[in-house]
matplotlib code that plots the C-alpha trace (Angstrom):
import matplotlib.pyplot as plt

x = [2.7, 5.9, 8.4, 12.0, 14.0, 17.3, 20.3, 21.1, 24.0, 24.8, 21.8, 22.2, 19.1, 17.5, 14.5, 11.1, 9.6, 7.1, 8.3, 9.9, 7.3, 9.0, 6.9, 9.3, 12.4, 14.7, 17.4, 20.9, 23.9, 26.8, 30.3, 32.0, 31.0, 27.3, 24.5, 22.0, 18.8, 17.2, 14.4, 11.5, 8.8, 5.8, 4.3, 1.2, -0.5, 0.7, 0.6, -1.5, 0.2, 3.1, 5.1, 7.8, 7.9, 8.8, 11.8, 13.1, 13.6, 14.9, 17.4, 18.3, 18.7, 21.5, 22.9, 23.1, 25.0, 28.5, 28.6, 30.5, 27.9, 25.8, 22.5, 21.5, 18.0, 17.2, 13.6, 10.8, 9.2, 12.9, 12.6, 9.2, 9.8, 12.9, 10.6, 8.3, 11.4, 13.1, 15.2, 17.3, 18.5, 22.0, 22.2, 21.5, 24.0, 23.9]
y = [7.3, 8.2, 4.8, 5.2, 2.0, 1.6, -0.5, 0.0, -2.0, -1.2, -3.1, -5.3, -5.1, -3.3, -1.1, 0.1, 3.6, 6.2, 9.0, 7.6, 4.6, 1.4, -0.6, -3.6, -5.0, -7.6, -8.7, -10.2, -11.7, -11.6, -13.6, -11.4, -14.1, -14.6, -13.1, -15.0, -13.1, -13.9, -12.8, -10.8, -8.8, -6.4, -4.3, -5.8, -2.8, -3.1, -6.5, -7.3, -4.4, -6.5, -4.4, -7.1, -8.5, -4.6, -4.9, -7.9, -6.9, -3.6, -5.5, -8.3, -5.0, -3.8, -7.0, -7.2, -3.9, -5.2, -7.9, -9.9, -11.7, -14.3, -14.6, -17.5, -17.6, -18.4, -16.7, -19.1, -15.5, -14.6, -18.5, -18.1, -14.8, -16.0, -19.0, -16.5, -14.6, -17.7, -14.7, -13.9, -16.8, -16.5, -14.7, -17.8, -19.8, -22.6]
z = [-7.6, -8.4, -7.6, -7.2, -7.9, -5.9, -5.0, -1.3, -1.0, 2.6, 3.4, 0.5, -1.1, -4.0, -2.9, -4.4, -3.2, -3.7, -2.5, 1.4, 2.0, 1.1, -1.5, -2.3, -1.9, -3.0, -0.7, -2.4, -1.3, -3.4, -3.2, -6.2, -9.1, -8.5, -7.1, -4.9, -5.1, -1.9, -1.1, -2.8, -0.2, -1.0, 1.7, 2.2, 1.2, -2.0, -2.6, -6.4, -8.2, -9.6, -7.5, -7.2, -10.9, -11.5, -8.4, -9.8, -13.7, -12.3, -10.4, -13.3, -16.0, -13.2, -12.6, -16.2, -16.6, -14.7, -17.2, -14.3, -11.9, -13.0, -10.5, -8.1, -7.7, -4.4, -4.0, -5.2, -7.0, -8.9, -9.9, -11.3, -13.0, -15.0, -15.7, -17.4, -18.9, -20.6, -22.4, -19.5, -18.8, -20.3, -16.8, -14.4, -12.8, -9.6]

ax = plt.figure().add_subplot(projection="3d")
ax.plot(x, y, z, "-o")
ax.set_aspect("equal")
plt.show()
């Protein structure tokens, strides 16, 4: 498997491939301040692999990089993996 992490912000979301088959993505909304993190899905297929733990830190280290939003999170998952990542959560606004 080799996954591809991306931030396809026509479609505002960041995406997970292997190769052109969509594994995960994380959808986002974002009003210039903060970003809402929205919504995390895992192809069903793929579901059990940690597949969206992996999307969501990829996205939170890019988030990270502008140094300028501070994250909303709206997804139940994004809630429980910051609640596991206590660490990062300098980043977390309401």
């Amino acid at each position: 498997m080799t996954k591809t992490f991306a931030n396809e912000t026509d479609a505002r979301r960041y995406a997970l491939r292997d190769g052109d088959e969509l594994l995960a993505v994380l959808d986002y909304a974002s009003n210039g301040q903060a970003i809402s993190l929205t919504r995390a899905f895992t192809s069903p297929a793929h579901r059990g692999r940690g597949l969206a733990a992996e999307i969501v830190e990829y996205a939170v280290n890019d988030i990270e990089k502008t140094g300028t939003l501070r994250i909303v999170p709206m997804c139940w998952y994004v809630g429980e993996w910051f609640d596991k990542h206590p660490e990062r959560s300098a980043l977390l606004t309401r």
